[in-house]
N, C-alpha and C positions, 0 to 999 in steps of 0.2 A: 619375636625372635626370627633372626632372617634362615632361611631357606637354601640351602648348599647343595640339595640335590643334582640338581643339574649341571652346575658345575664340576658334581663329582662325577657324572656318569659318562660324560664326555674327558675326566680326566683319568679316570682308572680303566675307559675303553682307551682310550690312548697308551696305556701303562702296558695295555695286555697287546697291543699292535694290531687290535682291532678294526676293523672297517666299520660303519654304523650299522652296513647289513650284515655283518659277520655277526655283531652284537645282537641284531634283529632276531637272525637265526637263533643263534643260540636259546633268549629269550622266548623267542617261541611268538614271537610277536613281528610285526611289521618295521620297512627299513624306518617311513615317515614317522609312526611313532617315537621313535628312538630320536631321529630329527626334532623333533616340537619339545620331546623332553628337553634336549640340551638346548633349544632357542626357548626357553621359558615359555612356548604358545601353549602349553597344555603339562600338567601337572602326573606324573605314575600314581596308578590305582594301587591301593594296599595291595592286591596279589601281585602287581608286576615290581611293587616294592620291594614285596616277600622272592619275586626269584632275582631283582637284584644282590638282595642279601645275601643270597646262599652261593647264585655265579660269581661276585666276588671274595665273598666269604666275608664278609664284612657288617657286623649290625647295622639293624633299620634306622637306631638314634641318633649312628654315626653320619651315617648316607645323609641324614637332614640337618643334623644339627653342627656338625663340623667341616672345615675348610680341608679335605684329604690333602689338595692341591700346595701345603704349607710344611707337609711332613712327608718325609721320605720314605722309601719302598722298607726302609729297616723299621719305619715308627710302628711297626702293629707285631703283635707277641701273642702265642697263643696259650690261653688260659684253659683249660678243661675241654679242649675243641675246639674253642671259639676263639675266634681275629678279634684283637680289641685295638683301639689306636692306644699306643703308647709311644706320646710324643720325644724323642732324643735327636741329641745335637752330631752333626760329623764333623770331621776335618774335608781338607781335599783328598786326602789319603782313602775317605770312607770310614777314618777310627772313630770309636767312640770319642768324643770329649764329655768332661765333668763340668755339667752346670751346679752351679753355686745360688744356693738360694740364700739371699740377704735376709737379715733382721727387719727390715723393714717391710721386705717380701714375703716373709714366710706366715704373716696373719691371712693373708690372701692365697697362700698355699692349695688349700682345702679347693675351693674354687676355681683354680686353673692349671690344676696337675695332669689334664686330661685336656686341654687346652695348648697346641703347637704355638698360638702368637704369645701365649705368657711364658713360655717355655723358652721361645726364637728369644727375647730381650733379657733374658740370665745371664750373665757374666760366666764365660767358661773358663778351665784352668785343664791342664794336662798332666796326669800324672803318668809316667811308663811303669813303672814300678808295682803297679795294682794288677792284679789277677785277672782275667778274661771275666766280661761281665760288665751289665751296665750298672754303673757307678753313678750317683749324688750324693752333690755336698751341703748337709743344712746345719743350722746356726743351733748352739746351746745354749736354752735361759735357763737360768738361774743356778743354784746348788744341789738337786736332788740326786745328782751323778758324780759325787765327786769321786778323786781329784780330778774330773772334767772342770775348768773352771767357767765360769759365764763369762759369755765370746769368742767360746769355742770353735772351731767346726767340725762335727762329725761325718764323713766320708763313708757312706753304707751301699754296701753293691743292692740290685734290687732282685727279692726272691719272687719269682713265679707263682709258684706251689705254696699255700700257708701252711699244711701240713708238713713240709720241710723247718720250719722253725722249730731251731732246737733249744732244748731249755738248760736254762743259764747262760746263755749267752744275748748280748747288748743289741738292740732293734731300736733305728729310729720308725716308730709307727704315726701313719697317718688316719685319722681317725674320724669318721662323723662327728663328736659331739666332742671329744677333746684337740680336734685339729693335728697340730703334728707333739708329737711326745719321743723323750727319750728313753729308754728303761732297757732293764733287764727282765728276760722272757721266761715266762713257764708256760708250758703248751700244753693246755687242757682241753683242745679241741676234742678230742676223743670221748675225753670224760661229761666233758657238760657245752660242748662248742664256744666256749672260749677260749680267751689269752688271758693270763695274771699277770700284773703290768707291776716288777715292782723297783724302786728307789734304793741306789748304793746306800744314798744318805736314810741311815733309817730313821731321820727326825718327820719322812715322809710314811704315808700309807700303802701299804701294797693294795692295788684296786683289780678287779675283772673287768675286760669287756669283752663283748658278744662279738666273734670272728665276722659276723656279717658286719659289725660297723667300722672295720678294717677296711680302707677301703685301695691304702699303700702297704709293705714293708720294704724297709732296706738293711739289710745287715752289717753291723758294725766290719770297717776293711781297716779304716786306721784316723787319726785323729791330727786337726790341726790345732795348733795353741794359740791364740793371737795375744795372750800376755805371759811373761815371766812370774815363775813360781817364787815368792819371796821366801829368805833363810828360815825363818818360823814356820812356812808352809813344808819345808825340804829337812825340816829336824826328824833325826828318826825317832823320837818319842811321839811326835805325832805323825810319823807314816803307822807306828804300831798301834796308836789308838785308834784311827781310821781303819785297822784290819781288825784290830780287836769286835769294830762297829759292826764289822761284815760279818762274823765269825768265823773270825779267819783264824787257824790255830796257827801262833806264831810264837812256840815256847822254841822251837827249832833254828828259827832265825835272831829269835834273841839271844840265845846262847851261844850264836857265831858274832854276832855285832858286840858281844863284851868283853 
């Protein structure tokens, strides 16, 4: 696994308009050492690691094992106190833009969500119309959402906070061991520290997973279609069996539709 240290501490000292003795200072350490770090002649000792961390604010796994120098001063968000890098895309403007993750992309999801080059090579798209907040857009398989149809794409802002997820409402989640999933939410973190992950179409199972194997959310902002509803799909005998499906009480709207 290659080594980014030093190329980040020479580039987040430059970020902060540092000198390499200003950085020295700080650190509490020598100008030369600071020197050898960033010329690769000599490697930081865990504690000088440990106050890189905390002067930038920045994790120790990040500092080694990621390229900072690829993501912008906007890419890191802060979680429960801590700086994590969270890779997004800008305009020249400095906006957000919406990366789009492809069907063919989105198996490999899990693996480079937290990755700025797998991130830089997403196709981006622009919407004005969507709420402040960063935004992605990922692919729907199959029918467990419907009338979502498969080759969808869902459009979900991304929540911070997991105890902000509220229940009954639609979350693309990213998951350790089920990768990326669609569903609708019931939030039992309190109760047992899970999520109950369950399917519109209830020919599927409603399942739990443990909030720690969450490792994204993003919440439902609004939806693209990439095929047309055909007449049998758009009858309202079966818009009403599909709400029927949900339990949706819909003696109300059938007695205006007749």
């Amino acid at each position: 696994m290659e080594n980014f240290v030093a190329k980040n501490i020479k580039h987040l000292r430059k970020l902060k308009k540092l000198s390499q003795e200003e950085l020295a200072d700080a650190l509490r350490i020598t100008r030369a050492q600071v020197s050898t770090f960033e010329r690769e002649s000599s490697s930081p000792s865990i504690p000088i690691l440990m106050k890189l961390s905390k002067f930038f604010e920045i994790p120790i796994d990040i500092l080694i094992k990621n390229d900072i120098s690829k993501a912008g001063s906007t890419s890191f968000i802060e979680l429960r106190n801590k700086r994590i890098l969270f890779p997004i895309s800008v305009d020249e403007n400095n906006e957000n833009l919406i990366e789009v993750v492809p069907v063919k992309a989105s198996a490999g999801y899990l693996a480079g969500y937290d990755d700025p080059e797998y991130i830089e090579q997403l196709q981006k798209i622009k919407l004005p119309f969507l709420p402040t907040g960063k935004h992605r857009a990922f692919p729907i398989k199959g029918d467990s959402m419907l009338p979502m149809k498969d080759g969808s794409f869902v459009i979900g802002k991304f929540i911070e906070e997991k105890r902000d997820i509220r229940t009954g409402r639609t979350y693309i989640l990213i998951t350790l061991n089920d990768g990326m999933v669609y569903k609708r939410v019931i939030n039992n973190i309190d109760l047992n520290g899970s999520l109950m992950l369950c399917s519109d179409n209830k020919f599927y199972h409603d399942y739990s997973v443990p909030i720690d194997d969450v490792v994204e959310i993003w919440e439902f902002a609004c939806s693209i279609n990439t095929q047309e509803y055909s007449k049998e799909e758009l009858q309202i005998s079966s818009i009403l069996t599909m709400f029927n499906e949900l339990g949706i009480e819909v003696a109300t709207l059938r007695n205006k539709l007749s």
